[in-house]
C-alpha positions as CSV (number, residue, x, y, z in Angstrom):
1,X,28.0,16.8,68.6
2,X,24.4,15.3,69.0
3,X,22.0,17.9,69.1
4,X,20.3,18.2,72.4
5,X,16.5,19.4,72.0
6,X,13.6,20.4,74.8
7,X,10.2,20.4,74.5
8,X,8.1,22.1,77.2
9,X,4.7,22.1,77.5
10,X,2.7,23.9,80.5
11,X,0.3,21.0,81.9
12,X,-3.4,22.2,81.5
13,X,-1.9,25.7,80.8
14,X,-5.3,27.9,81.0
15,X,-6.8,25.6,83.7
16,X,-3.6,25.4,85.7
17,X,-3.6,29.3,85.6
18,X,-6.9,29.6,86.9
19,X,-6.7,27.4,89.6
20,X,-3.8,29.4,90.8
21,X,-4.8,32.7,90.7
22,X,-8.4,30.9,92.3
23,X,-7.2,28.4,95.4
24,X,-10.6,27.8,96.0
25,X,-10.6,25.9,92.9
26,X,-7.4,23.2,93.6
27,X,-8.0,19.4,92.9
28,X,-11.7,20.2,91.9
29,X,-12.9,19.1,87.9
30,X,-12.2,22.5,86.5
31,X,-12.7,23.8,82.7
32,X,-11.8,26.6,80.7
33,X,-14.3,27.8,78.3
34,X,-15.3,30.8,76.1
35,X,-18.9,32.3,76.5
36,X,-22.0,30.4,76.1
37,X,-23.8,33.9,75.1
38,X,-22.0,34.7,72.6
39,X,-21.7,31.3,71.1
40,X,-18.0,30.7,72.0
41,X,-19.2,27.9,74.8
42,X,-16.1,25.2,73.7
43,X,-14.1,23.6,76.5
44,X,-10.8,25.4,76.2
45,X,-8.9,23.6,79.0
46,X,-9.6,21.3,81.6
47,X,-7.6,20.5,85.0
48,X,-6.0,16.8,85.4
49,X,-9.7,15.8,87.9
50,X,-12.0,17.2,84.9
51,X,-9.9,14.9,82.5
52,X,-10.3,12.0,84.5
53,X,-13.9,12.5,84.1
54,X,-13.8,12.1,80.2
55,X,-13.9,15.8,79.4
56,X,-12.5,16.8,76.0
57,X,-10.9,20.0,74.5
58,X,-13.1,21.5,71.7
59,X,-16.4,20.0,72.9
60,X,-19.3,21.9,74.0
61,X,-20.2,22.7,77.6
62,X,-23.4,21.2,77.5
63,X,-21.8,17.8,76.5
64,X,-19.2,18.4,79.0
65,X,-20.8,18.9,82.0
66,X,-22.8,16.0,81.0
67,X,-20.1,13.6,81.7
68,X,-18.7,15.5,84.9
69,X,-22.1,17.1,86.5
70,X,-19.6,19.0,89.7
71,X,-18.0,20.5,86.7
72,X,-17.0,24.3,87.4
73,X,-16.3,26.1,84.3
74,X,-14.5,29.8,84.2
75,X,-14.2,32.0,81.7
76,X,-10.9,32.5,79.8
77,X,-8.2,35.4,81.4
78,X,-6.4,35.4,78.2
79,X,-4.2,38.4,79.8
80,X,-3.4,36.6,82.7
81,X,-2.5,33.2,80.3
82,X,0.0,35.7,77.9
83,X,1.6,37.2,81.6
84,X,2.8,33.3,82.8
85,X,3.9,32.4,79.5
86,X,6.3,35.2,79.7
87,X,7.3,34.6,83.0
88,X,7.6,30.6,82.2
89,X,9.6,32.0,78.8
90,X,12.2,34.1,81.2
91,X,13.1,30.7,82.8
92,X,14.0,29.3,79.7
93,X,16.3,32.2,78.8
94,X,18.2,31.2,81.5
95,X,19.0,28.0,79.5
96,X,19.6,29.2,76.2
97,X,18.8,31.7,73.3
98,X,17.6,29.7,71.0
99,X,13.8,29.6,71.8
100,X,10.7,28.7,69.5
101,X,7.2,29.3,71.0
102,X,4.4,27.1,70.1
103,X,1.7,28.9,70.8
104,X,1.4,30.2,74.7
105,X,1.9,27.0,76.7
106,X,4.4,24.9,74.3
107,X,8.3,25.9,73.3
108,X,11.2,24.3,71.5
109,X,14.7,24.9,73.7
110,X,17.9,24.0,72.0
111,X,20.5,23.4,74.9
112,X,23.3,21.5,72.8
113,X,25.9,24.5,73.7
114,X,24.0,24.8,77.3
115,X,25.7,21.4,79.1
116,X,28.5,22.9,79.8
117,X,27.1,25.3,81.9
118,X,24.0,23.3,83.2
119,X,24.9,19.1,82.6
120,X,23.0,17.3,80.4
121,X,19.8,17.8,78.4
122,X,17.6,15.6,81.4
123,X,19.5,18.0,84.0
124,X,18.4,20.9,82.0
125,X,15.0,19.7,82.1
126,X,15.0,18.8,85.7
127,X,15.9,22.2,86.6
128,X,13.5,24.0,84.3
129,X,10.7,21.6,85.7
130,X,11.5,22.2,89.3
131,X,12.2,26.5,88.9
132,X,8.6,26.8,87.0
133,X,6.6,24.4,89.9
134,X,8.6,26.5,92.6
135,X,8.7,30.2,91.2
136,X,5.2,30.4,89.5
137,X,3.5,27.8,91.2
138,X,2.9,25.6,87.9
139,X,4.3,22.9,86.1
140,X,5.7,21.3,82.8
141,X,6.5,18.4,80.7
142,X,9.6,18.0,79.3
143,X,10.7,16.0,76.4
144,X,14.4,15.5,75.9
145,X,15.4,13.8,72.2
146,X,18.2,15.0,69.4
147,X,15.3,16.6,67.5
148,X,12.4,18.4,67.8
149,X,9.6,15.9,66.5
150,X,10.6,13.5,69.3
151,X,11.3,16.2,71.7
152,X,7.8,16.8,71.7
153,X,6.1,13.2,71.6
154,X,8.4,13.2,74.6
155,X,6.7,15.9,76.7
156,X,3.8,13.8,75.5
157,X,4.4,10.6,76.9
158,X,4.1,11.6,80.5
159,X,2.0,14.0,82.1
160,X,1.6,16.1,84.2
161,X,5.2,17.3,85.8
162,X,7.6,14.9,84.2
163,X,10.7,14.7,81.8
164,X,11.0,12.1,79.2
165,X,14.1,11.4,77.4
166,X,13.9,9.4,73.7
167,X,17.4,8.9,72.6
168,X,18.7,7.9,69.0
169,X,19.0,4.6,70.5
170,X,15.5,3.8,72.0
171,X,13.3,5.8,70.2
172,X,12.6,2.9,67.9
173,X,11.0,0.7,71.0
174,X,9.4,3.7,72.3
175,X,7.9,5.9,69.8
176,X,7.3,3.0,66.7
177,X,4.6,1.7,68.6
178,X,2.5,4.9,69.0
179,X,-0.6,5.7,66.5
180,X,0.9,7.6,64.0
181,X,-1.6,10.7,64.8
182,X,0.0,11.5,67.5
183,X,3.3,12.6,65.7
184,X,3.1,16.5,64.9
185,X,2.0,17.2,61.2
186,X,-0.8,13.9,61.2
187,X,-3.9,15.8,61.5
188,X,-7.1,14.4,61.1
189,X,-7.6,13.9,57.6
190,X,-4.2,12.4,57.0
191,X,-4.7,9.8,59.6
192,X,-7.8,9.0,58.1
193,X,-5.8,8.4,55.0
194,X,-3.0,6.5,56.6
195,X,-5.2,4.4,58.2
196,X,-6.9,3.9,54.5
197,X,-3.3,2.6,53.8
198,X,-2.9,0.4,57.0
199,X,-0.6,2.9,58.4
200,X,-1.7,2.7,62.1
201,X,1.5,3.5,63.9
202,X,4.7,5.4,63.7
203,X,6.9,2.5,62.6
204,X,4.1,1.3,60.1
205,X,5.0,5.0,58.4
206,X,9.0,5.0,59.2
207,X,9.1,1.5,57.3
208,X,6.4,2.0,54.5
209,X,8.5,2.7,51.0
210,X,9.4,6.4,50.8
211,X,8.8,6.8,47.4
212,X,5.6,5.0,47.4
213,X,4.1,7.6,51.2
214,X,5.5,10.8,48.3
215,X,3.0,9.4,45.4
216,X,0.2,9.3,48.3
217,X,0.8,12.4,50.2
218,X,2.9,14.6,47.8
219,X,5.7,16.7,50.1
220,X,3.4,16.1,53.2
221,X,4.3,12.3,53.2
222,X,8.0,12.5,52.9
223,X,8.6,14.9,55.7
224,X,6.1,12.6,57.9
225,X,8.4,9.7,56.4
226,X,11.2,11.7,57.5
227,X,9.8,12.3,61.0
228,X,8.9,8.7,61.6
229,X,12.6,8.0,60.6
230,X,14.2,10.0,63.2
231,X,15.6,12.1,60.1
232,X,14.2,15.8,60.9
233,X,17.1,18.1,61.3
234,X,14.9,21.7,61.6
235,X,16.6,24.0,63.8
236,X,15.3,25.6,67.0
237,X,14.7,29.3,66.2
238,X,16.0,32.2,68.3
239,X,14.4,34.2,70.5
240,X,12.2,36.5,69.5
241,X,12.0,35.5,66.0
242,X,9.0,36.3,64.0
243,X,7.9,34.1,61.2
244,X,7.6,36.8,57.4
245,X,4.1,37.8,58.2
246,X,1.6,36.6,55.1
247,X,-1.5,37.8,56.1
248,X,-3.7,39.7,58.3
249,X,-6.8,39.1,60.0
250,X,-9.5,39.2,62.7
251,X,-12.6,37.1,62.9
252,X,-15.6,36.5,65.0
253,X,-18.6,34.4,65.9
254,X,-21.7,37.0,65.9
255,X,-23.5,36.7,69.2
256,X,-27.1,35.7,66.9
257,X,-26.9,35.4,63.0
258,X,-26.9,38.0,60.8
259,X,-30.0,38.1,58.4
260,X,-29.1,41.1,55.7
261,X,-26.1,42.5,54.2
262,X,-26.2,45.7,57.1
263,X,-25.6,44.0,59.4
264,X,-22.7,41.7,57.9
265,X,-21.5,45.5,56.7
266,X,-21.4,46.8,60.2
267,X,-19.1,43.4,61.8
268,X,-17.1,43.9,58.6
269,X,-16.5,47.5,59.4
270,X,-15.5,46.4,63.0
271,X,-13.3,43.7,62.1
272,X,-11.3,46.1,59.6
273,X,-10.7,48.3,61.8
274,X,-8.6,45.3,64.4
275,X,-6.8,44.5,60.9
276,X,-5.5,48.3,59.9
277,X,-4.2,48.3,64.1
278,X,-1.9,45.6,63.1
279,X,-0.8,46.1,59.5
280,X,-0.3,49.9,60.8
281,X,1.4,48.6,63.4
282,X,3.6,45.7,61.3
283,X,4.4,48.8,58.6
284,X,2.4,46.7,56.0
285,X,-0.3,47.2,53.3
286,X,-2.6,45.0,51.9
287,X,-2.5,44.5,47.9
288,X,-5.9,42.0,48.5
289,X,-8.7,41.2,50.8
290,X,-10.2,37.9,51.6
291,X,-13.6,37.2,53.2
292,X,-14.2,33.9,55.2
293,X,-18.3,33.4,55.6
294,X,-19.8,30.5,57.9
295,X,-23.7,29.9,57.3
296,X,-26.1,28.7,60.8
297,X,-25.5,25.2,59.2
298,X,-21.4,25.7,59.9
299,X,-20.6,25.5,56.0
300,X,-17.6,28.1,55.2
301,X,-17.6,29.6,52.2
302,X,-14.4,31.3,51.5
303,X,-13.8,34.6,48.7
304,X,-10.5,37.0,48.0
305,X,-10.0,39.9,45.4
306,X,-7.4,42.3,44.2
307,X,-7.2,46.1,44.9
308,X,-7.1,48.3,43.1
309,X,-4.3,50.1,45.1
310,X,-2.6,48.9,48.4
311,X,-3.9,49.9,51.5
312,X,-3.9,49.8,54.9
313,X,-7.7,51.5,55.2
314,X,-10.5,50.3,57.7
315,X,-12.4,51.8,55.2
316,X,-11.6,50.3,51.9
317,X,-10.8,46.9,53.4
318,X,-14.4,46.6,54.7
319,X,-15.8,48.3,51.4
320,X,-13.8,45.3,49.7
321,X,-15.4,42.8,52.1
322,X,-18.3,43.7,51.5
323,X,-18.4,44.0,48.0
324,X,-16.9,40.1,47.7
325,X,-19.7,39.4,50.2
326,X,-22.7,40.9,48.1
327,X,-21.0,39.4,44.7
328,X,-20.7,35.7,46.1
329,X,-23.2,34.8,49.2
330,X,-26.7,33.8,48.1
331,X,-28.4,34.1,51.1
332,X,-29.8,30.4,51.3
333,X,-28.9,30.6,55.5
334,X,-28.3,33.2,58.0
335,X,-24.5,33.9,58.6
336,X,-23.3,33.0,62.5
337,X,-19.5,34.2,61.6
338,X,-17.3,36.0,59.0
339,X,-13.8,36.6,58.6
340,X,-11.6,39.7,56.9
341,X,-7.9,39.2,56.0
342,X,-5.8,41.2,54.7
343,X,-3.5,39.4,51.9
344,X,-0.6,39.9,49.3
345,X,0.8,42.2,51.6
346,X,4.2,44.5,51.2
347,X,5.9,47.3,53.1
348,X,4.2,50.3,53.6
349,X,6.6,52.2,51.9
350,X,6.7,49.9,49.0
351,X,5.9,51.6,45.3
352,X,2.7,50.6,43.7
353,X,2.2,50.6,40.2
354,X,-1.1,52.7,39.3
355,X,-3.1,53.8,36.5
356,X,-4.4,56.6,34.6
357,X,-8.0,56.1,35.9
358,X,-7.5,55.5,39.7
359,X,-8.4,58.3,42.0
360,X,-5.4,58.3,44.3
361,X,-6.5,61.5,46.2
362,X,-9.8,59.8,47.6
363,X,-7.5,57.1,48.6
364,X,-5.1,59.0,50.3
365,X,-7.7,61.0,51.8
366,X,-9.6,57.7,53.5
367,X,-6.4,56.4,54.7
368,X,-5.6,59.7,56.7
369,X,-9.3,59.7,58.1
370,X,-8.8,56.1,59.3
371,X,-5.0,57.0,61.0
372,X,-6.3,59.7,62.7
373,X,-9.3,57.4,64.5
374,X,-6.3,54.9,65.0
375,X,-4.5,57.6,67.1
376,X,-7.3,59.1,69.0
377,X,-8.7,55.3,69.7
378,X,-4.8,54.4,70.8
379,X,-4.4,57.8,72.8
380,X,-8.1,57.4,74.4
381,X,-9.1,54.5,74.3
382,X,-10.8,51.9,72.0
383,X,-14.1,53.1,72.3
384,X,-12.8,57.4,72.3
385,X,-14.1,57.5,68.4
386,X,-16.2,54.8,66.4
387,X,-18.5,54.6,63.1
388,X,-21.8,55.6,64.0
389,X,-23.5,52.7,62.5
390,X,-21.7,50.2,65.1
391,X,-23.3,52.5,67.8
392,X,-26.6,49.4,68.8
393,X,-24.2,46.7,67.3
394,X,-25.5,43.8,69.9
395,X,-24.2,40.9,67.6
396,X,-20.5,41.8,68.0
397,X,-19.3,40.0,70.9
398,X,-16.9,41.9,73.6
399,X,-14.0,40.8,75.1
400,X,-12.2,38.9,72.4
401,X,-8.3,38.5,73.2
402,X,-5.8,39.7,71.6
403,X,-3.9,37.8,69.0
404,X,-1.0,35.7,70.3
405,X,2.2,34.8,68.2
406,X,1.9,31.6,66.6
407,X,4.1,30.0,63.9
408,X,3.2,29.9,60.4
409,X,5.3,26.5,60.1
410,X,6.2,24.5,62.7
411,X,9.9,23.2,60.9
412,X,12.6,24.3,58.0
């Protein structure tokens, strides 16, 4: 049996959201964007009437509102965002089981053993479409297709509040004419590349020589060559699946630019403390640390060390960020944001080979001391207990969201 395949994607999710919850702000050029203060001003999401007027995800909001001057920008409600994307994720459930978010506002739906109960993958759609714009007052694009690359230049192809359907038949006629940067997996750079190769389009890839697209672009080019071809056969996966975590970590653009190692110490210390919530929380430790550091010119610099033994410690992951920090940064610029991650990780419980020289009691006794402020911050709240020295931290910006599930891969 054909497979059957659905790609949903919440029109101007974040935007959409806002101008819900806000009626005051329906059919006006709305955008989503992160604080100007803190440095986070980047359009997040715009409404259909802001699009219209050239405004872009990822640009600033200077540039923005430069093109649309009635422009009304709002901050993010990230809680609010995760809440409808559950809700929009219960309709799906009603479909089927085998559900793969893509971030908050995207999902994969396989419905081959749904038409049954429901008709057809374009009935399936229809109902979905019509159940989210009724019940929550939003809508989607669909993307119907027998896998899940076309499913989702589907969804693509018409916007907002539509259903496309790319059979095995047609999707030569209308996918092959596309830019080939619009299929998932061309970023960027490779299009650059493939355009370097006069690979402009989807069927300029699907009919270049497979062999030839390998030699270019190593294993990247023959799964885009497989793509292009109509050939990917990765599978929807269930609900609730979680991708084997491979690292941890929590970053942040400071508020002004740090100018010393103190004060890169103190956002360090902060930032470990997010990444020993969730590896306590995943039942992991970390057997290495990795430091990301962007300069005030936007150059990133990145570093990673062993440890000495695996941890799980606020403490000791910060004292080994800052250590790779003082050994590698020469201070030429001012730092505007850093990044710990925790890396190499294993199971909590996992044995760890040691030596004769490694002081295993002061380790044991730094990992209690940073559980117990876990417990009394989860008990009492985040700001119950804290490290004197981030006491006048005003370069830490508040308010950041929590982390979302995202996959690590998007197929296999």
């Amino acid at each position: 049996m054909e497979r059957v395949i659905l790609h949903s994607d919440l029109n101007a999710c974040y935007a959409s959201i806002e101008c819900m919850l806000n009626p005051a702000l329906k059919n006006k050029p709305v955008a989503v964007a992160g604080s100007v203060e803190n440095r986070h001003g980047i359009i997040l999401a715009k409404s259909q009437q802001a699009k219209e007027c050239g405004v872009k995800t990822g640009e600033p909001v200077w540039q923005a509102k430069g093109k649309c001057h009635d422009l009304i920008v709002v901050e993010p409600h990230f809680d609010e965002y995760i809440k409808y994307s559950s809700m929009v994720r219960d309709i799906y459930r009603r479909y089927t089981d085998l559900i793969e978010p893509f971030g908050l506002d995207e999902a994969w739906l396989d419905v081959t053993g749904s038409q049954r109960l429901f008709g057809n993958g374009y009935e399936i759609a229809e109902n979905i479409r019509e159940t989210v714009r009724y019940e929550l007052g939003l809508t989607v694009s669909i993307g119907v297709s027998f896998n899940k690359v076309f499913a989702k230049l589907g969804s693509d192809l018409k916007k907002p509040d539509a259903v496309t359907v790319i059979t095995r038949d047609e999707f030569k006629e209308k996918l092959w004419k596309l830019p080939a940067s619009e299929m998932i997996g061309v970023g960027r750079s490779t299009s650059e590349k493939l355009k370097k190769f006069g690979i402009h389009t989807i069927g300029d890839l699907a009919n270049c020589d497979r062999d030839w697209i390998t030699k270019q672009l190593g294993k990247c080019g023959t799964e885009l060559w497989t793509f292009a071809n109509g050939s990917d056969t990765s599978r929807v996966k269930p609900d609730g699946y979680r991708t084997p975590i491979k690292s941890i970590g929590h970053g942040i653009t400071c508020s002004a630019d740090l100018v010393d190692a103190t004060e890169v110490w103190r956002v360090f210390l902060s930032l470990s403390q997010d990444v020993h919530r969730r590896l306590t929380g995943y039942r992991l430790k970390a057997c290495g640390v990795q430091i990301t550091v962007k300069d005030c010119n936007l150059f990133s610099r990145q570093f990673q060390k062993k440890l000495e033994i695996p941890t799980r410690s606020a403490s000791e992951i910060a004292k080994a960020a800052i250590d790779l920090f003082n050994a590698n940064y020469s201070w030429n610029y001012d730092v505007r944001a850093v990044t710990v991650r925790a890396i190499d990780l294993i199971e909590s419980d996992a044995p760890a080979q040691l030596d004769f020289f490694t002081d295993t009691s002061k380790h044991e006794k730094m990992q209690k001391i940073d559980d117990t402020v876990l417990e009394l911050r989860r008990r009492f709240g985040k700001n119950a207990i804290f490290n004197a020295c981030l006491m006048q931290e005003e370069k830490i910006p508040h308010g950041n969201p929590e982390e979302s599930v995202m996959p690590m891969r998007m197929f296999r």
